[in-house]
C-alpha positions in Angstrom: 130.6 126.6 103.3 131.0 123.1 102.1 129.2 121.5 104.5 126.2 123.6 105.0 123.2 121.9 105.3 119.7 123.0 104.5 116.1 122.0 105.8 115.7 120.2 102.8 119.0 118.4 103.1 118.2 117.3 106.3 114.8 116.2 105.4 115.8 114.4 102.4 118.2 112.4 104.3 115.5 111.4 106.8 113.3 110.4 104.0 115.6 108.0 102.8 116.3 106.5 106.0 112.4 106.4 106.3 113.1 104.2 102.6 115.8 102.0 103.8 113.3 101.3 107.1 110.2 100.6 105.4 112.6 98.3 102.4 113.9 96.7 105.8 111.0 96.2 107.8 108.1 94.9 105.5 109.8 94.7 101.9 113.0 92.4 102.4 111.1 89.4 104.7 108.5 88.8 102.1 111.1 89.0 99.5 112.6 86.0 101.5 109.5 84.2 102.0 109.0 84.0 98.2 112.6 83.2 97.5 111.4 79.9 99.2 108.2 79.1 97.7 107.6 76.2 95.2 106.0 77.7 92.0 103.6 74.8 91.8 102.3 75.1 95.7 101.8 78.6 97.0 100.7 78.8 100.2 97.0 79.3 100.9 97.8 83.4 102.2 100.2 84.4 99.2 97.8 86.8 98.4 98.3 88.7 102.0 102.5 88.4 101.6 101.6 90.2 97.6 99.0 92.9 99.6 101.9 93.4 102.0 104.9 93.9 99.5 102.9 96.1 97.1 101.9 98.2 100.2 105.2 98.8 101.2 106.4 99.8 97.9 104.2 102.6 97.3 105.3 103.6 101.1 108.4 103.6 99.5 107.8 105.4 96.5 106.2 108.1 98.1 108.9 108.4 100.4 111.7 108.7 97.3 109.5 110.8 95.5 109.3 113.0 98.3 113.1 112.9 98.9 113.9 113.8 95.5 111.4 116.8 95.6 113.6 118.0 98.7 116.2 117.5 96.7 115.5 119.8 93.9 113.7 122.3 96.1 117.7 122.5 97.9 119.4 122.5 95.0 117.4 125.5 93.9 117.2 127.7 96.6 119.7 130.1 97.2 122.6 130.1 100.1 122.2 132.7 102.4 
């Protein structure tokens, strides 16, 4: 069946919505708090906006990594 959907299918899928949350939530407003920064006068707690971003990243990663490990793991297992 065309539409049949595994446990890993379904888990991928709420991995990546897991991504596009975390990319939402924590990711995207510090990427708009940079985009308005002067290059010559950071403010004094850029260094908690960097700790931020870069935490949220490896959230991220993890979370495609993981994704893309379901994805294999369905792609290789059988249809009963």
């Amino acid at each position: 069946m065309w539409y049949y959907l595994n446990s890993f299918d379904r888990d991928r899928a709420r991995l990546l919505c897991r991504h596009a949350n975390v990319f939402l939530a924590f990711n995207l407003p510090v990427n708009k708090a940079v985009a308005s920064w002067n290059c010559a006068a950071l403010p004094a707690d850029w260094t908690n906006y960097r700790a931020r971003w870069e935490w949220s990243h490896a959230v991220r990663a993890v979370l495609a990594f993981t994704a893309f490990i379901c994805l294999l793991r369905g792609a290789l297992t059988p249809v009963r």
